[in-house]
C-alpha positions in Angstrom: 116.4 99.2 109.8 117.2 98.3 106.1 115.6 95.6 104.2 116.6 94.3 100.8 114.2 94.4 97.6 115.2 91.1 94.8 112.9 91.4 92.9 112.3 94.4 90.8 115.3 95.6 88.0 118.5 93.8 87.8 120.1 94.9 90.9 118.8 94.8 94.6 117.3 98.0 96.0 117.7 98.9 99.6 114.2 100.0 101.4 115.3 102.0 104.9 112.7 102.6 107.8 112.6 103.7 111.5 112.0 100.7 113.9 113.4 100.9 117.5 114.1 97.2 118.8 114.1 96.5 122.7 116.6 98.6 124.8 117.3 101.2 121.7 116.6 104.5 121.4 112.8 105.7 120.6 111.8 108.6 117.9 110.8 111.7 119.9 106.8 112.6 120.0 105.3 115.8 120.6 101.9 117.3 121.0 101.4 120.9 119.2 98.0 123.0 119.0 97.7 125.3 115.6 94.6 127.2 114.3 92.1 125.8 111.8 93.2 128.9 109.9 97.2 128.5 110.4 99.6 130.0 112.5 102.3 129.5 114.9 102.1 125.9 116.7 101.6 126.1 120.4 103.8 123.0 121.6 102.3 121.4 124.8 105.2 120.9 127.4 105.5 117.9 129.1 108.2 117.0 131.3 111.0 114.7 131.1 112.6 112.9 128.0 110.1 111.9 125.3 112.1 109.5 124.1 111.6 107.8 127.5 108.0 108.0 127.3 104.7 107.2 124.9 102.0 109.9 124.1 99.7 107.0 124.3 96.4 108.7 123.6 95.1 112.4 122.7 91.8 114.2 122.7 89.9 117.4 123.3 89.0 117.7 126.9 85.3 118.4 126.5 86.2 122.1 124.8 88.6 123.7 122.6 90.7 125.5 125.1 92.2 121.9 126.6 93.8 118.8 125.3 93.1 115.6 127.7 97.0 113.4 127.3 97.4 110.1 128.6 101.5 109.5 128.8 102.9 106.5 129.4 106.6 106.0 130.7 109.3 103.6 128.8 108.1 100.2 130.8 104.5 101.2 130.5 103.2 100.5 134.0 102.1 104.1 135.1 99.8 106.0 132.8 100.1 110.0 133.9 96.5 111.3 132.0 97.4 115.0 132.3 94.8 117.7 130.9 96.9 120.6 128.8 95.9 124.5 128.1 95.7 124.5 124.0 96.6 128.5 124.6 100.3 128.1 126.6 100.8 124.6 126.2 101.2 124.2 130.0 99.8 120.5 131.1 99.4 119.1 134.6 98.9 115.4 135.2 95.1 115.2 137.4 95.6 111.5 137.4 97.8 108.4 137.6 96.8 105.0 136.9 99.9 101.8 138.1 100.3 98.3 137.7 103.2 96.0 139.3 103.4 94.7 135.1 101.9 96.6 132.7 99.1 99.4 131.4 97.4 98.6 128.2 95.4 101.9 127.0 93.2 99.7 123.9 90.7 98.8 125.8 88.6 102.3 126.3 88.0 105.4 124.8 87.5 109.2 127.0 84.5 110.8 127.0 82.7 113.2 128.6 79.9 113.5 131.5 79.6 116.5 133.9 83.0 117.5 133.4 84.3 113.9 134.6 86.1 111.5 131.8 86.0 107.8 131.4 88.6 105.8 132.3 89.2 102.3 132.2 91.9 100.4 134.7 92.6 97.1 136.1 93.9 98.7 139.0 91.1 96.6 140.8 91.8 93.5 139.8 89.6 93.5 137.2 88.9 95.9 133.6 86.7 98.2 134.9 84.8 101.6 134.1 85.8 104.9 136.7 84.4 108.5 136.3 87.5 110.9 136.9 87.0 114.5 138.0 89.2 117.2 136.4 90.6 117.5 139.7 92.0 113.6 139.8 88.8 112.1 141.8 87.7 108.7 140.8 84.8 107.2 141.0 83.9 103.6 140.5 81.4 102.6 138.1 81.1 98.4 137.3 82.0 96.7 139.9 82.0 93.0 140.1 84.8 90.0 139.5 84.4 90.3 135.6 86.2 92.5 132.8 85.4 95.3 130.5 86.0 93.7 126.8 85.6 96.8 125.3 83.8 100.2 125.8 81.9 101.2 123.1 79.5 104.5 124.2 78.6 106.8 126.6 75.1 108.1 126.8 75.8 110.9 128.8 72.5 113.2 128.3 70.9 109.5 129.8 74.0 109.0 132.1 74.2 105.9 130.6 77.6 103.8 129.1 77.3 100.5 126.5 80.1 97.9 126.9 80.7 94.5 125.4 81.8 91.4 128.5 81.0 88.0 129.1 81.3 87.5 133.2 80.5 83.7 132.7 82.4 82.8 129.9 85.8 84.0 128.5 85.0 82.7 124.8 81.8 84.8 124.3 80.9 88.7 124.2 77.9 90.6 124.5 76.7 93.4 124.9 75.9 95.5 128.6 74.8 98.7 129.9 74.9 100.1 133.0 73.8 103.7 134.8 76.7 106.1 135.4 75.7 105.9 139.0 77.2 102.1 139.2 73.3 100.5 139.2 71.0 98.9 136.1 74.1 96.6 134.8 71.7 94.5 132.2 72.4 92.4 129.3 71.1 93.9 125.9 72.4 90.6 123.5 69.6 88.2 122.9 70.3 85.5 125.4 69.2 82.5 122.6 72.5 83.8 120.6 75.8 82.2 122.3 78.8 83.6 120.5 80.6 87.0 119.7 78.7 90.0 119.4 80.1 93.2 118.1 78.7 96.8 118.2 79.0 100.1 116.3 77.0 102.4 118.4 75.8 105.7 117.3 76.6 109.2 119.1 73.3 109.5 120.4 73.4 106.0 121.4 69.3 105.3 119.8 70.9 103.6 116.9 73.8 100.4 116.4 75.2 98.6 113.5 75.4 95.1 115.3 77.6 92.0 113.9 76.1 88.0 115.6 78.8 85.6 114.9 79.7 81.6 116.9 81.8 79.2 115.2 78.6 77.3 114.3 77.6 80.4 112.3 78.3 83.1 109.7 78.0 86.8 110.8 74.4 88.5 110.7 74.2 92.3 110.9 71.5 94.0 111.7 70.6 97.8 112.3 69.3 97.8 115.8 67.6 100.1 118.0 68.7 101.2 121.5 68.3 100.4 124.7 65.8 97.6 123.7 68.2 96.2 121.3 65.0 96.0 118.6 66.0 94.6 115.4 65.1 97.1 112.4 66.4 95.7 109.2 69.0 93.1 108.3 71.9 94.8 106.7 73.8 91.2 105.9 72.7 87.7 106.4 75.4 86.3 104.2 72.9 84.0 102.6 75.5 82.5 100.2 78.0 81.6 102.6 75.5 79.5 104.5 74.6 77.8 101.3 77.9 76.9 100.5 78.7 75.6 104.1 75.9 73.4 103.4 77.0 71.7 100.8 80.4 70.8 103.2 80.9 67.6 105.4 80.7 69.7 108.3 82.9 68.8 111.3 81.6 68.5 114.9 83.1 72.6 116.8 82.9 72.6 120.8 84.2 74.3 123.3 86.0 72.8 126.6 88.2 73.6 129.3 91.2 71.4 130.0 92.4 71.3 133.8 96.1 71.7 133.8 97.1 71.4 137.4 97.4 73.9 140.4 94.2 74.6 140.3 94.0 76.3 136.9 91.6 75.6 133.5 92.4 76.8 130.6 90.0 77.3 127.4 89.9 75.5 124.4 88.1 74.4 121.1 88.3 71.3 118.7 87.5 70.8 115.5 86.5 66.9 115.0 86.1 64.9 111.8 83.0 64.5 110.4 83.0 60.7 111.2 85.1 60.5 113.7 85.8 56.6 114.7 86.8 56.8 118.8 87.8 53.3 118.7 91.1 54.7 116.6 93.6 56.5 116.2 94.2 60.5 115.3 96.8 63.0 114.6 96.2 66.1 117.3 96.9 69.3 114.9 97.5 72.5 117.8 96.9 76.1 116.7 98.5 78.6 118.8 99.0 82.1 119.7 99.3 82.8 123.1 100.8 86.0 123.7 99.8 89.2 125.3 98.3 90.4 122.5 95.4 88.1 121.5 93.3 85.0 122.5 92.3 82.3 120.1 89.2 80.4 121.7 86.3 83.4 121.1 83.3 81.8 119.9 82.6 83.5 116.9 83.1 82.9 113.0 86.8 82.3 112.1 86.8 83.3 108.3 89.0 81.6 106.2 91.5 80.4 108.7 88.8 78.4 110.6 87.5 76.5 106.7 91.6 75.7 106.6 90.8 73.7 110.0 87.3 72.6 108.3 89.5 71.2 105.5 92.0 69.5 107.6 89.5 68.0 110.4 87.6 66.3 107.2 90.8 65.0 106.0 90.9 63.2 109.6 93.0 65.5 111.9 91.7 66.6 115.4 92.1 70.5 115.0 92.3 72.1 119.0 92.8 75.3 120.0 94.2 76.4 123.5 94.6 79.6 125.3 97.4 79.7 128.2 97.8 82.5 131.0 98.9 85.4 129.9 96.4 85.5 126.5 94.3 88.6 126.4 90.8 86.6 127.7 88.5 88.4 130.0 89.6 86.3 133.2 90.9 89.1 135.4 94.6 90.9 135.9 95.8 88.3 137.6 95.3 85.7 134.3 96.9 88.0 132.3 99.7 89.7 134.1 101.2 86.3 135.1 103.1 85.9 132.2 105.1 89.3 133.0 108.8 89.6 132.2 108.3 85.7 130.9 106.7 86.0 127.8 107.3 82.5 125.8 108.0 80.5 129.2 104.8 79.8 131.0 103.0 80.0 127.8 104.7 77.3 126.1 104.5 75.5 129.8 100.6 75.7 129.9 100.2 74.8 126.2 102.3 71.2 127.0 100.6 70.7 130.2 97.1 70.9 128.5 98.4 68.5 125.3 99.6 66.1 127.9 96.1 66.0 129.4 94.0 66.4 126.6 95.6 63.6 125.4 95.1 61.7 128.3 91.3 62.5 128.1 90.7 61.9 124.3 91.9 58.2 123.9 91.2 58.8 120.5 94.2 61.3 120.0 97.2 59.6 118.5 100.1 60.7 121.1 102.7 59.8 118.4 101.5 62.2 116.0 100.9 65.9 117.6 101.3 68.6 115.7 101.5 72.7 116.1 101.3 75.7 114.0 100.9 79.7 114.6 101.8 82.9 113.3 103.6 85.8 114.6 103.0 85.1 118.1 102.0 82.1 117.4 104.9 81.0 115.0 106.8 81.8 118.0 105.5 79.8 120.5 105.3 77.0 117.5 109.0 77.3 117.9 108.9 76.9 121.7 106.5 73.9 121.9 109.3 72.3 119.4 112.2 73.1 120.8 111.5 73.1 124.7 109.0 69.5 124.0 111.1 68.0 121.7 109.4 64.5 122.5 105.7 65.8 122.6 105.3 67.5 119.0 106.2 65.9 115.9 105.9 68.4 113.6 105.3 72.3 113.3 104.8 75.2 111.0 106.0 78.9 112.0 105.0 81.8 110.2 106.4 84.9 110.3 107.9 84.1 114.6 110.2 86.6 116.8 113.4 83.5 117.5 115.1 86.1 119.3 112.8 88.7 121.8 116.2 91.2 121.4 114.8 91.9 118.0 111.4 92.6 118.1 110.5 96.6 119.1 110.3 98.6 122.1 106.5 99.4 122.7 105.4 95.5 122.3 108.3 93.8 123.9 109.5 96.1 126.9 105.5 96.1 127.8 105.8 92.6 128.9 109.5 91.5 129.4 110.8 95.1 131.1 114.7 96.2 129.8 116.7 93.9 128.2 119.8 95.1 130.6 117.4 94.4 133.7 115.9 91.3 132.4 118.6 89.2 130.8 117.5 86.0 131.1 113.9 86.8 130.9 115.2 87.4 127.3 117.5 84.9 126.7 114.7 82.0 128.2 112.1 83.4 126.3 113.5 83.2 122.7 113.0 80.0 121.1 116.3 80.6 119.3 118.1 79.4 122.5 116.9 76.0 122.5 117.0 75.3 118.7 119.3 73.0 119.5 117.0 70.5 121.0 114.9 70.0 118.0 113.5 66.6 117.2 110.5 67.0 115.1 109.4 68.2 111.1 109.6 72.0 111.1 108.3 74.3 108.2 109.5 77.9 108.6 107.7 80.3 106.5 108.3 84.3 106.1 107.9 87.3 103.8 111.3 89.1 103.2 109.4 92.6 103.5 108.0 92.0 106.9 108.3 95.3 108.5 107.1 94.3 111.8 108.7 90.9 112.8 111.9 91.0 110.4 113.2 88.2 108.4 116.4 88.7 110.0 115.2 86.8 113.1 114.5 84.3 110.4 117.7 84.2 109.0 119.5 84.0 112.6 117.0 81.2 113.4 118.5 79.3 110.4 122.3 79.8 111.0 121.5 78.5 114.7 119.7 75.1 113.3 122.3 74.4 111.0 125.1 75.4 113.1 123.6 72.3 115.5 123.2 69.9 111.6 119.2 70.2 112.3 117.4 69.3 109.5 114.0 72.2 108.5 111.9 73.7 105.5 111.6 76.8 104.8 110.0 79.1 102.7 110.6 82.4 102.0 108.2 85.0 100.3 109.7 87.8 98.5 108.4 91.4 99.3 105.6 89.7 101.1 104.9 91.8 104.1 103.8 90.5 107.9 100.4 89.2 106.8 102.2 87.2 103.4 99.2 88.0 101.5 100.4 90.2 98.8 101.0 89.2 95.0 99.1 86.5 92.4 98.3 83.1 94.1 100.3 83.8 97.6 97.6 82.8 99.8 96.6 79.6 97.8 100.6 78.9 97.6 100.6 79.2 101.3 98.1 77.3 102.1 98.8 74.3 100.2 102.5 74.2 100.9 101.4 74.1 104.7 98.9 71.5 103.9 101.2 69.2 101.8 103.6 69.8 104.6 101.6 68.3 107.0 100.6 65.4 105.1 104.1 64.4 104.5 105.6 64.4 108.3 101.9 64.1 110.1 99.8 62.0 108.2 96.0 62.2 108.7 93.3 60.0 109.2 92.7 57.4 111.9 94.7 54.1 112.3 
């Protein structure tokens, strides 16, 4: 992949990398074994073509004379965990983990108890925690109709593992425990403090660094003590942030599911005006992921992306968030697998069928003034809501968007959307870039030109196509900014305010 550097000297320089888009060829990975105090390199041998496959994850296997492998193969829907002799390099697979769509491997981490290894799957149904034998036995640990968020330590001298879910609510996480024998699941986050918890849990598992967030609130860490989850100093109370957020006309945060039809609800937040008037008028401002890879609505503190909403809702627009199927929420395999080898199409489906309603439930929200913006993912599905609901959003802003799926990467795209030869219209349906034609509304494209992950070349297809069809856009383009556009004096504030000014000129806030 080649981009182009403008900026630096008086002629361009050309800045060359490895990236393998959907259906190319991927870089070879191997696995070798060498002595702390040099030597040859014992190669481990695994079969088939590694170009074809991912060494996903890599460990010790509870000693020094084996490696523990989890492999994935090129569509990422059977994960072969294969234990390997460090000494000959010979590996055999003890077990093999399928799904009809995909495998994601994040989620968990090995370890060790009684020469069995953790192992998380959603083979169930559900995220949940197995105990697997060298010899490929499995052995069920949480059981129930909710999903491991994340695991985060196993006590094994106590046979005991620490895990972070929220069975009743999909916006929240907390903290759980639960004996390696499947019984004692309990709840160790205070139950006064709705929101996000996060953990960093020591290797003995007496001691954790522990992070308290909700959108009403600013993190709080503490050190804690373990099991009993007793407080023992504050390490952060972010005392100056709170006193600032004082002094602010603080909008009205909730959370709210919207029914969408068939039977299926769908999260969501809002940020309201401070004085909201009900009697009138507002512009509905929609931000937007809604990929695979990530879920808006958590109830926790949302930095400086969530003061940009405070900013906006006190200028008076009605700031929502939704999360479709398919987002990464903690509402089973089903929620999230349904979006399989359709990536862009039932999202963008589920986020207009929840605007129709919302708007239908909020008599306050102006239907003649809805707006959407997102990034990455988001400025993707931006596009979609645009150019598949011409007549339902007025005006968007895209940062940083994939326009066409065929030239995004291999591991990310091919997880969800299969081969681009076996899934042609998968592809072609998905990419925004196929209905640019239909746009109606204000669009604001925004990219760096040193994006490495999602390349400004989609960017510059996406224009050619709107002009091709005389549509009329803005756009901004960042030199040598990279996927994140944060890089360089005064980018950020730049940003910011050109997306605000943008707004103001083609959605105009307040009530009427």
């Amino acid at each position: 992949m080649h981009m182009i550097n403008n900026v630096p000297g008086n002629y361009p320089q050309v800045v060359t990398f490895r990236y393998p888009k959907v259906g190319e060829t991927n870089a070879r990975a191997r696995v070798g074994v060498v002595s702390a105090d040099g030597g040859e390199t014992t190669w481990v041998r695994v079969e088939g073509d590694p170009r074809n496959h991912y060494i996903a994850r890599m460990d010790w296997a509870d000693n020094s004379k084996e490696l523990l492998l989890q492999r994935l193969n090129r569509l990422q829907n059977r994960n072969a965990v294969m234990i390997a002799d460090a000494a000959t390099g010979k590996a055999r697979t003890v077990y093999t983990d399928r799904d009809e769509a995909w495998i994601e491997v994040r989620f968990g981490f090995t370890d060790w108890v009684e020469d069995q290894f953790t192992y998380v799957s959603e083979r169930a149904g559900w995220r949940q925690l197995y105990l697997v034998s060298r010899a490929g036995e499995a052995k069920k640990v949480t059981r129930g109709n909710f999903d491991i968020i994340r695991m985060l330590n196993l006590d094994a001298a106590n046979g005991i593992a620490y895990f972070t879910a929220s069975p009743k609510n999909a916006t929240e996480r907390y903290l759980y425990r639960i004996n390696l024998d499947g019984t004692g699941l309990k709840r160790l986050s205070p139950a006064k403090q709705r929101g996000s918890h996060s953990y960093s849990i020591s290797p003995d598992a007496k001691w954790a660094v522990h992070t308290f967030s909700s959108i009403q609130s600013p993190p709080v860490t503490q050190l804690i003590k373990l099991p009993a989850h007793e407080p023992v100093r504050t390490l952060e109370d972010n005392a100056a942030l709170r006193a600032k957020v004082k002094t602010l006309a603080e909008p009205k945060r909730e959370f709210f599911k919207i029914d969408i039809g068939d039977g299926v609800q769908v999260d969501a937040y809002t940020v309201l005006p401070p004085k909201l008037d009900r009697s009138k008028k507002y512009p509905l401002f929609i931000y937007v992921y809604g990929e695979p890879a990530g879920q808006t609505t958590v109830n926790r503190w949302s930095g400086p992306g969530g003061m940009w909403h405070w900013m906006l809702a006190q200028q008076g627009y009605v700031v929502m968030s939704i999360d479709n199927r398919g987002t990464t929420a903690p509402r089973g395999n089903a929620w999230r697998k349904s979006i399989y080898r359709q990536v862009g199409i039932l999202a963008s489906k589920d986020q207009a069928a929840a605007v129709r309603q919302v708007l239908k439930d909020r008599p306050y929200l102006d239907s003649d003034r809805v707006g959407v913006w997102g990034w990455s993912g988001g400025g993707s599905m931006t596009l979609n809501a645009l150019f598949r609901y011409p007549d339902l959003y007025h005006a968007g802003i895209s940062i940083a968007p994939v326009p066409n799926q065929l030239l995004y990467d291999t591991i990310y795209q091919e997880r969800y959307m299969g081969l681009p030869d076996d899934n042609k219209e998968g592809y072609k349906n998905g990419s925004p870039i196929t209905f640019a034609k239909n746009l109606k509304g204000k669009l604001q494209l925004i990219h760096g030109t040193a994006d490495d992950n999602v390349h400004y070349q989609g960017m510059a297809k996406l224009v050619d196509t709107l002009v091709a069809h005389n549509k009329p856009f803005e756009m901004l383009a960042y030199p040598n900014r990279s996927h994140s556009i944060r890089e360089g004096k005064g980018t950020t504030l730049h940003l910011r305010t050109a997306m605000t000014e943008f707004l103001r000129r083609n959605l105009p806030p307040g009530p009427q």
